[in-house]
N, C-alpha and C positions, 0 to 999 in steps of 0.2 A: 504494500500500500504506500501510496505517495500523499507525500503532504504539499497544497499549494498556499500561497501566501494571500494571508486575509487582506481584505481592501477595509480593514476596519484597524481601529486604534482602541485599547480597552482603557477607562477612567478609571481613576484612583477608589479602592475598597479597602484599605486596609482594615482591620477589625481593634473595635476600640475597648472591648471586654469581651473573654471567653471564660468556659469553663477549664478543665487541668487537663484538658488534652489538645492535640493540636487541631486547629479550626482554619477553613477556609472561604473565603468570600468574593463568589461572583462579581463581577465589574460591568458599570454600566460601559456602554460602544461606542463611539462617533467615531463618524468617516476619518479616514487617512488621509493623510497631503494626495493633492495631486503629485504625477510626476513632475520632475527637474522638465527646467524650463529646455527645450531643445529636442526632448526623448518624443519620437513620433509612435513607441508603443511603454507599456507598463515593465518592466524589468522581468528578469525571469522568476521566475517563484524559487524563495530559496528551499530547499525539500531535503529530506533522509529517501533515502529508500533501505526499508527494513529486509526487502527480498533480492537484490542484488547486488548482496553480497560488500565484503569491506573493502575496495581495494583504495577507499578516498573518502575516509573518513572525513568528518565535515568538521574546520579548523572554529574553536569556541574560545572566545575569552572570557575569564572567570576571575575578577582581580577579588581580593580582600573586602568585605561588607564593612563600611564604613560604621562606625556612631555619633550619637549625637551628643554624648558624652560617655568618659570613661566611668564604670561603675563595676563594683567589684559586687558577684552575684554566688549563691553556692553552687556555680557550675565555671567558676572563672569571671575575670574582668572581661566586658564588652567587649575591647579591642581585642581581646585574645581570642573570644567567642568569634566573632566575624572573621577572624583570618580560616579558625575552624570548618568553620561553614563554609567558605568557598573553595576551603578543601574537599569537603565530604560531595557536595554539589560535583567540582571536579572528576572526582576519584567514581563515581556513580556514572557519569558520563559518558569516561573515558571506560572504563568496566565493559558498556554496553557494547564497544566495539564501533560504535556509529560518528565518536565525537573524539575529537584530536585535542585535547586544549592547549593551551599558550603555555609555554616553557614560563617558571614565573623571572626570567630575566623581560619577556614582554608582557611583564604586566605593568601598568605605573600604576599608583596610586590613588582612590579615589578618595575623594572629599564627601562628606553626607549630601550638601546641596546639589552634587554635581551626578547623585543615584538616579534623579529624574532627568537631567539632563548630560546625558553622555559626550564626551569629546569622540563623536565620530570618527574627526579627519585623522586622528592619531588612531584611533583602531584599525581602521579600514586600511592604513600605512600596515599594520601588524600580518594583515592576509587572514585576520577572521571573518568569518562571514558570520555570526552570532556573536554577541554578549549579553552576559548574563551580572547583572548588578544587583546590588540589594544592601540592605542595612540592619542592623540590629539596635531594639533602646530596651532598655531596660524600663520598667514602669513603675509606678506607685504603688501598687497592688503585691509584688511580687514576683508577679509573670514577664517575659519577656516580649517581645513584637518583633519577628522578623519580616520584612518587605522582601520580595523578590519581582525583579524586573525583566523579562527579555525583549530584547531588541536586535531588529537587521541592522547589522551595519553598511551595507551598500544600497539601502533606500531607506537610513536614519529614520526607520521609525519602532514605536515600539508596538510587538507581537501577543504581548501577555504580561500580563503583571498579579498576584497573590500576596494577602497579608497573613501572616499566621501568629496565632497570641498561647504560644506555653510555657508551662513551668519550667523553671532551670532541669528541672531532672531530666526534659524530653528536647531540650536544644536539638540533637541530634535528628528530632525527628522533620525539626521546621529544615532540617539539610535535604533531606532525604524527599521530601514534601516539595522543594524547591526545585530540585532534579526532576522531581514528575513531572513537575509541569513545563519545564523546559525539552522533556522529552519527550511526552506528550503531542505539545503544541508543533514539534517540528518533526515528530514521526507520523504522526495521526493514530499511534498505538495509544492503548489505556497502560495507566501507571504500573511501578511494580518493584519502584525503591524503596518505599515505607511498607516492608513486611517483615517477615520473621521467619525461621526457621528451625525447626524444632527434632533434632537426630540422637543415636547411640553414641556418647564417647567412652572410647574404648582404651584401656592400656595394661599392658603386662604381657605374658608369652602367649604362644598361642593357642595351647592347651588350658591355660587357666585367665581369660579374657576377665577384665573387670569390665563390668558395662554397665554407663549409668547415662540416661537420660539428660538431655541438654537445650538449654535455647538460647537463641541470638539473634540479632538483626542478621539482614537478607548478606549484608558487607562483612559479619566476624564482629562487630563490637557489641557490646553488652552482654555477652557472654558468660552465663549460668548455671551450673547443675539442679540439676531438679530431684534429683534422687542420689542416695548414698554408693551407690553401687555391692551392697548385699543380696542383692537379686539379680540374676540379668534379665534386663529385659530388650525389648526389640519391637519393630515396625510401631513405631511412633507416631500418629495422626493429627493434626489440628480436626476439632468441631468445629463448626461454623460461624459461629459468634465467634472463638478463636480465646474463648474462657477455658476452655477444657481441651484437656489429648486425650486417646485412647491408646494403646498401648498391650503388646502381650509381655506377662513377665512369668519367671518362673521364681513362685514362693514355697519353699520348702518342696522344691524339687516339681510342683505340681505348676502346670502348665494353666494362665488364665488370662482372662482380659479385664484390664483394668481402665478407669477414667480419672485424671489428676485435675486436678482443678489448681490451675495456673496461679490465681490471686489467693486462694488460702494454704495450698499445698497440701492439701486431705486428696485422699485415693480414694475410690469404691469399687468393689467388683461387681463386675457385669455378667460374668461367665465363666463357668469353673467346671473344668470338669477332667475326671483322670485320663482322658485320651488328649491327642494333641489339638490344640486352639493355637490359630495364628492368622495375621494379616489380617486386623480387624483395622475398618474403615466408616465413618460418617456418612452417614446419607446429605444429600445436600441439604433437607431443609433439619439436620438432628435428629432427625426422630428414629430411624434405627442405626444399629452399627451392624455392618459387614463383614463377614469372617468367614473362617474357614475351620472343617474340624475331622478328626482322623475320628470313625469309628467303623469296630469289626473291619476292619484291613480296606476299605473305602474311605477317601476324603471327599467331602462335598461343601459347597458354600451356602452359607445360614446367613441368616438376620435376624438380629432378637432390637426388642424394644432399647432405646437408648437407656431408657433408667433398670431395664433388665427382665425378667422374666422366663417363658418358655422359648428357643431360638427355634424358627420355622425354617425346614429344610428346602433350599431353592434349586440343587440341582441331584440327580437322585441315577447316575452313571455311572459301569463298573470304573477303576482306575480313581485320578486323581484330578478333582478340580480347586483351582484355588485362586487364590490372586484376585479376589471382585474389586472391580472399582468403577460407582457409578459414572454413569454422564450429568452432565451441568444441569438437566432438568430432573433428572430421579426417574423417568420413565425407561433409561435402560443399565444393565450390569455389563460388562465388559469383565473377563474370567480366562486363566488359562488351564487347560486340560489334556491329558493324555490319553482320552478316551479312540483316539482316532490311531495311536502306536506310537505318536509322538510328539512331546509338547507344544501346543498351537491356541489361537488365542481363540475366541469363543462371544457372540455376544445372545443377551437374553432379553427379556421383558425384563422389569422393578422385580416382578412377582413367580420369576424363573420360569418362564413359556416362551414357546419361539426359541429356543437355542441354535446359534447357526454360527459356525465356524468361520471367521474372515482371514486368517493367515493361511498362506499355500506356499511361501518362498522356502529353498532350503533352509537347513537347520534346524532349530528348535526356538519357540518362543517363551518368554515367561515377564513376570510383576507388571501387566498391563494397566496403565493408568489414562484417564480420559482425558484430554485438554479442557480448562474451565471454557474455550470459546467453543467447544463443542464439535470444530473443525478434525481432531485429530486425535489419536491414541497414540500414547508414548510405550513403547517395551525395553526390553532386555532381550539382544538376540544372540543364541548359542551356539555357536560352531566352528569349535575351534579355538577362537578366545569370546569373552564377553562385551557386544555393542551395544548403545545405545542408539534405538532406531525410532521413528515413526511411521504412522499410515494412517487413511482416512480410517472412517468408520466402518465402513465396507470391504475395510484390506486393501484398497487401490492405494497407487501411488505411495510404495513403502522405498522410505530414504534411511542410511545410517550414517548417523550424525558425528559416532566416536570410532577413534580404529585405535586403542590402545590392549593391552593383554586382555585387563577385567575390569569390564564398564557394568555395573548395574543397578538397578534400584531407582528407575528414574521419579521426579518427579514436577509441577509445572511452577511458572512464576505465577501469579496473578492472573497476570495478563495473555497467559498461554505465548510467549515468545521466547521465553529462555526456561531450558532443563536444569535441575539438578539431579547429583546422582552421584555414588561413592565408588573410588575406584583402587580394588590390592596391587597392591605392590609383588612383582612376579616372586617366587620363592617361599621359603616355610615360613617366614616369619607370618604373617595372617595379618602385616599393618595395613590400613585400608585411609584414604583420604577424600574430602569434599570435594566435588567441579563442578564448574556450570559449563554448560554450553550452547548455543543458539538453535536457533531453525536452520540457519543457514550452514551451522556444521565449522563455521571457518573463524566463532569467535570461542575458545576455551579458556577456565582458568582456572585455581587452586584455590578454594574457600579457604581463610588461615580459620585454622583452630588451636587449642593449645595441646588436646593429644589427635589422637586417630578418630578418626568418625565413618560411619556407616549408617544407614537407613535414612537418610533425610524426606523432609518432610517440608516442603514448600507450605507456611500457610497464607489464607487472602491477605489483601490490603487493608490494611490498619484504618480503622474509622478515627 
């Protein structure tokens, strides 16, 4: 998808009181300048294109968020905050593969007066084609105000503008909040910097793994354990409100599913039971969870109510099915199975009818996950070494994304444009590490953690 360039100009919204989380506010429009005196057409639309590929990334300047004075906050002095922030904004950017920003020897300086009105002729001297300005003040209340502005630089005007009003503790997020909309506006994709992600981390040998549950921003910071690592557990899910995970662990050797709730850190179980339970997933609107369970020497996938009860069995075939994971309306399960002699992926009704196979390439398929735009299904393909691949829904049009030894575990951003997924290291050791990678196959990189991680778990965009 291509983005063309608005003939409109957005007025100033910044917000003048929010509550403790990060807020954002629509801007009213008026028209654009006409073109420069002499141009017999409108300039070209400045655009990303998200589909063909990196080979010219699009040059962005990102100087330091000025303020409007220094004030020291419990997150840091203003001026330190704002060099932050047009770090994080950068580093988000540049991440996506689509956006090159300014080396900071061309950045100059901005002044707070000068955030509305940009020194063009020195930009455009730089070879950017965006910038992105903005400022930070601290408030009377407590809370902070970050502005964020973009602007063309070769037709001086500006493309988008957002105000965001939070607590010192969530700075970070008016960074993250800032990059959407700067990547947004010039990809015409939906956001997917302001999220989280929630995996196994793992350390010790490879016979006696510790694994404990963990969460972090989409980038590595904020970075948590959620559990002691007295249990291991594994496949980790965001709920849909993004209050709670599900989670399979094993408590006194006994295989179950569990729900952690994020803000108090109480557990309950959902499902227990002496054969094996795994790969337990959210429905999209919460109301069941998804799994999978070994009984009498057949695995089949279940769904029990979210708060728990009896699990209804949805697919009822000798061999093994497992791996469910709805589509973005709940009307269908996506499953892999070896009912056919060899691992292949499978999709059904909500309520397990209609089962019909959509993989047919070699190898073996397995951990299908749906795209939240609904467009596409992510796997793990088997033959040989471990890829990460995609396909419609139908199995058409199957591309792989990753060629390294052991790709697997995929899972989506937000916005269905970028994969995560954890990848071992060849040999006995079993250390395993985070990656993203794109649609297009040709943007990857290394999530930092502090140990080994496996199972990630993309969840939505932060309200």
């Amino acid at each position: 998808m291509r983005m063309t360039r608005f003939a409109w100009i957005a007025g100033l919204a910044l917000i003048a009181a929010a509550p403790a989380v990060a807020q954002t506010a629509a801007a009213p429009q008026t028209p654009a300048p006409a073109a420069a005196a002499g141009q017999d057409q409108a300039p070209p639309p400045l655009e990303v294109s998200v589909t063909g590929g990196v080979s010219a990334p699009m040059p962005i300047a990102i100087p330091a968020m000025p303020t409007n004075a220094v004030i020291s906050t419990p997150a840091g002095s203003t001026d330190d905050l704002g060099r932050k922030l047009a770090e994080i904004v950068t580093n988000d950017l540049k991440n996506s593969g689509l956006f090159s920003p300014l080396q900071p020897a061309q950045l100059r300086s901005v002044i707070f007066p000068e955030v509305t009105a940009p020194a063009f002729d020195y930009w455009g001297g730089t070879g950017a084609q965006a910038l992105v300005q903005g400022f930070i003040r601290a408030n009377g209340d407590g809370n902070l105000t970050v502005g964020c502005y973009l602007y063309d630089v070769f037709s001086k005007i500006e493309l988008s503008r957002q105000g965001f009003v939070v607590p010192p503790s969530d700075w970070r997020r008016a960074g993250h909040k800032c990059a959407d909309m700067v990547y947004t506006r010039l990809t015409g994709e939906g956001p997917y910097f302001d999220s989280r992600v929630v995996y196994v981390s793992e350390t010790g040998p490879k016979a006696k793994r510790i694994k404990r549950l963990a969460i972090m921003d989409q980038d590595g910071a904020n970075h948590r354990f959620l559990t002691n690592g007295q249990s291991i557990v594994l496949t980790p899910r965001f709920a849909p409100n993004q209050q709670s995970i599900v989670y399979m662990s094993y408590v006194n050797d006994r295989p179950a599913i569990y729900v952690y709730d994020i803000g108090s850190g109480r557990q309950r179980l959902v499902v227990q039971n002496v054969n094996l339970t795994f790969a337990p997933r959210f429905s999209p609107d919460g109301r069941y969870i998804l799994f999978s369970m070994a009984t009498g020497g057949n695995t089949d996938v279940y769904r029990v109510a979210a708060s728990g009860g009896t699990p209804q069995r949805l697919t009822n075939s000798p061999g093994i099915d497992d791996g469910g994971s709805y589509s973005p309306d709940g009307s269908k399960i996506v499953f892999e199975s070896d009912r056919s002699g060899g691992q292949q992926l499978y999709v059904m009704n909500a309520d397990g009818s209609n089962q019909q196979r959509i993989s047919f390439g070699g190898g073996r398929y397995g951990t299908p996950v749906w795209s939240p735009r609904g467009d596409l299904i992510a796997f793990t393909k088997l033959g040989g070494a471990f890829r990460i691949g995609v396909m419609n829904p139908t199995g058409g049009g199957e591309r792989l994304l990753t060629n390294a030894w052991q790709d697997e575990g995929p899972s989506w951003s937000p916005n269905g444009r970028v994969i995560i997924f954890f990848r071992s290291s060849q040999g006995g050791s079993g250390k395993a590490d985070l990656w993203m990678v794109d649609l297009t196959g040709q943007v990857e990189r290394k999530i930092p953690t502090p140990l080994d991680g496996s199972d990630p778990a993309w969840g939505p965009l932060r309200p």
